[in-house]
matplotlib code that plots the C-alpha trace (Angstrom):
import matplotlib.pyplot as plt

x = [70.8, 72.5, 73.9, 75.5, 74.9, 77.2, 75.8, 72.3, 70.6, 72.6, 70.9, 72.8, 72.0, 68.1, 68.4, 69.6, 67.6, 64.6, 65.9, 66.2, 63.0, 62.2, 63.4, 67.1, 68.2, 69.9, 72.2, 72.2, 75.6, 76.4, 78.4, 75.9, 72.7, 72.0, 71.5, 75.6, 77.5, 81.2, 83.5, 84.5, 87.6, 88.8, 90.5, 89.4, 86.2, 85.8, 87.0, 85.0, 81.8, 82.7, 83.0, 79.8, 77.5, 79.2, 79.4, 77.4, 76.6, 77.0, 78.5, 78.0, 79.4, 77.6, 79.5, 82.6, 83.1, 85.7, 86.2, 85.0, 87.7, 89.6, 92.9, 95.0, 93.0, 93.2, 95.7, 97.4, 95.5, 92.1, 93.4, 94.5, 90.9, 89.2, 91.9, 91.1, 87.3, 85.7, 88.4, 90.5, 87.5, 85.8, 89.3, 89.2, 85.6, 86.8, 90.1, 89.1, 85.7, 86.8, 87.2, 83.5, 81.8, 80.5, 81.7, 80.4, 79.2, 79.7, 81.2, 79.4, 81.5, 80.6, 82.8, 80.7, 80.4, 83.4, 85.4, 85.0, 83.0, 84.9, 83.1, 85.1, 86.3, 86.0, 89.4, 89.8, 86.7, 87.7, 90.6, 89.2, 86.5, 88.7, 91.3, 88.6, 87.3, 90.6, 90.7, 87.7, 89.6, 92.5, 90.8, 88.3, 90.9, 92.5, 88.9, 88.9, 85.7, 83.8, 83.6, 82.8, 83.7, 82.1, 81.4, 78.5, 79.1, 76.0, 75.0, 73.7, 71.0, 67.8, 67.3, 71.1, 70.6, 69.8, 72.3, 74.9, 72.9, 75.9, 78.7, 77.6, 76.4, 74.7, 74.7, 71.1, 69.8, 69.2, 66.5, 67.0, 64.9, 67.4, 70.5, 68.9, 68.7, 72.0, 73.0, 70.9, 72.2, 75.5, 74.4, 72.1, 73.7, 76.8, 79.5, 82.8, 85.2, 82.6, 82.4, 78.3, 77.4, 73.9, 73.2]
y = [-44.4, -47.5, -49.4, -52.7, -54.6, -57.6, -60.6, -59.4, -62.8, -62.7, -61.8, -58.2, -57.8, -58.5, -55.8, -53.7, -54.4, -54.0, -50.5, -49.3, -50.5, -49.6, -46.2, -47.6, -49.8, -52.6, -55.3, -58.1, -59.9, -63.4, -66.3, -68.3, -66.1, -62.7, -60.9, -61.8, -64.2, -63.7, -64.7, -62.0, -63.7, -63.8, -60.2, -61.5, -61.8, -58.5, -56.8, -58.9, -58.3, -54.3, -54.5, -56.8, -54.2, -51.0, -47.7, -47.4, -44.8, -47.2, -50.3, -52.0, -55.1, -57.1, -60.7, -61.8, -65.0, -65.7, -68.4, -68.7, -71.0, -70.8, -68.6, -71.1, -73.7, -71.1, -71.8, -69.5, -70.5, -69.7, -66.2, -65.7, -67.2, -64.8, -61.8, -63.0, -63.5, -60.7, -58.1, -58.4, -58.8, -55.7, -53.8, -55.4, -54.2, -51.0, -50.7, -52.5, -50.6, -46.7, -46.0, -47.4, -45.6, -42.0, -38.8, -38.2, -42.0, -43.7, -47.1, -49.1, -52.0, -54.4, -54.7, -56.0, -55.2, -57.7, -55.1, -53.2, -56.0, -59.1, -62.7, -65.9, -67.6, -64.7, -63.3, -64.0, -61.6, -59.0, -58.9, -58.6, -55.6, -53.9, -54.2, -53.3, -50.4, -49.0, -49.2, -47.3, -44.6, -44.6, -44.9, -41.6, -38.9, -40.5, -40.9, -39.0, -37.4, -36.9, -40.7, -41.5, -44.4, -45.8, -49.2, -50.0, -52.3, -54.0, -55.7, -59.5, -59.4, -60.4, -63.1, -64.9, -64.9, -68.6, -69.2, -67.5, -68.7, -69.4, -67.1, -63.2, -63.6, -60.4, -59.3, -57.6, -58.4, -55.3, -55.7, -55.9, -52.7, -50.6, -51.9, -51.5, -47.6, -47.3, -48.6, -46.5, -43.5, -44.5, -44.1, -41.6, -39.5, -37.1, -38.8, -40.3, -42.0, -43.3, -46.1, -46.3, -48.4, -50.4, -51.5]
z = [-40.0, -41.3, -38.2, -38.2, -35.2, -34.3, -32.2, -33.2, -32.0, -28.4, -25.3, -25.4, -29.0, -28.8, -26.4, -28.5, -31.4, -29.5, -28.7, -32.0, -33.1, -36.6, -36.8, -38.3, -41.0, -39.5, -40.6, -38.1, -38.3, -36.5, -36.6, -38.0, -38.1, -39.3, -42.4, -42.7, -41.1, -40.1, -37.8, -35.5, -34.2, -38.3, -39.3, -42.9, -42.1, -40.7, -43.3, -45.8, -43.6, -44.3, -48.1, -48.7, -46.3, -47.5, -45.7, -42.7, -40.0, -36.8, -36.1, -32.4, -31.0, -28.9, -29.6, -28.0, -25.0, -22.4, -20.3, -16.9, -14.8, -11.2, -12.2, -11.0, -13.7, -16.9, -19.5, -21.5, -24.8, -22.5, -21.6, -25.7, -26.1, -24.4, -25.9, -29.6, -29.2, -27.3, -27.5, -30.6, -32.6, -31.3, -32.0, -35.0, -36.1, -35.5, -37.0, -40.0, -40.3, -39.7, -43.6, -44.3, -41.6, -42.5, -41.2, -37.7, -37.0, -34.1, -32.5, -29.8, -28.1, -25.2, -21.6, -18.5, -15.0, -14.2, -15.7, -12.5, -10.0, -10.3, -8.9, -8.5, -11.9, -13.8, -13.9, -17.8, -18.4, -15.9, -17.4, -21.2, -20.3, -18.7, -22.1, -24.3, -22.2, -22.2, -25.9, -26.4, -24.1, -25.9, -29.6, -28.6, -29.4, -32.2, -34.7, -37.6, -39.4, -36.2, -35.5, -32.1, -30.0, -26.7, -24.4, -23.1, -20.2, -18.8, -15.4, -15.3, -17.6, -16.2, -19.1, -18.2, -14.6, -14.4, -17.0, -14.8, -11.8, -8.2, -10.2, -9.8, -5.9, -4.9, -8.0, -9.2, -12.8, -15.1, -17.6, -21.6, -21.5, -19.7, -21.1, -24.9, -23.8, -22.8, -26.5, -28.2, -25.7, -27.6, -30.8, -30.8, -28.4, -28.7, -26.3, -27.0, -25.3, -22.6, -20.3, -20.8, -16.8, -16.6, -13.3]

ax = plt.figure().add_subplot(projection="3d")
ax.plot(x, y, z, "-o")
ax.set_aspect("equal")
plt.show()
């Protein structure tokens, strides 16, 4: 297969390359690494990401930020932040990218365990994952051609638990490993309109 895969070169994405191994051909994408670069957060960008890689069999999305703040500290240009970053541009790579993906491919977005576990400060991200996982809901029994659509939506990852080290309290890290699988489970696999849980 032909699979586009989105924050290639983030923790999440090397998990996910590392899942498909060498079986695929993949175009890593990034902001400012990758095979292309683009600008999620940029519909134009998108769309021009789509035209210069052609039609593909896969795309999944593994890039998008929010802010991690008190609620009664986040602004309304964080929250938009967070809406334009990680979810509008994972809508975005699949609205715009729906005519150049082949009969029967598939989508593969990101959420998170806030989405369903929230920790202090993380109110903007809850509330992102659990938009975009209600996208993918939605989205499923609309696809044409066979497409399929589903989010992945990962624990702490093992290699950001010192990043993210006093925020997820109790939390236990999942590895790379086992969140790659669940990605490749997506792709690979014969489900739609799934909420795909590593913990």
């Amino acid at each position: 297969m032909k699979i586009i895969v989105v924050g290639a070169e983030g923790t999440v994405g090397r998990a996910v390359m590392a899942a498909l191994g060498k079986r695929h051909e993949v175009v890593t994408v990034g902001r400012s690494t990758g095979d292309v670069r683009c600008d999620v957060t940029s519909r134009a960008a998108i769309e021009a990401l789509y035209k210069q890689v052609g039609r593909v069999d896969a795309v999944v999305a593994t890039a998008g930020h929010t802010p991690f703040a008190p609620v009664t500290a986040l602004t309304e240009t964080q929250f938009l932040s967070g809406l334009t970053d990680k979810l509008m541009g994972q809508v975005n790579l699949v609205s715009a990218g729906i005519e150049f993906l082949n009969d029967g491919g598939s989508f593969t977005l990101t959420s998170g365990i806030l989405a369903r576990d929230p920790v202090r400060m993380g109110a903007c991200a809850t509330m992102v994952n659990g938009a975009v996982e209600g996208f993918v809901r939605g989205a499923a029994i609309e696809m044409p051609r066979g497409i399929r659509i589903n989010v992945v939506s990962p624990g702490l990852l093992e290699e950001s638990a010192v990043k993210y080290d006093g925020y997820f309290p109790g939390h236990i890290p999942v590895s790379s490993a086992r969140v790659g699988q669940r990605y490749l489970k997506s792709i690979e696999g014969a489900m739609t309109g799934q909420v795909i849980e590593v913990f």
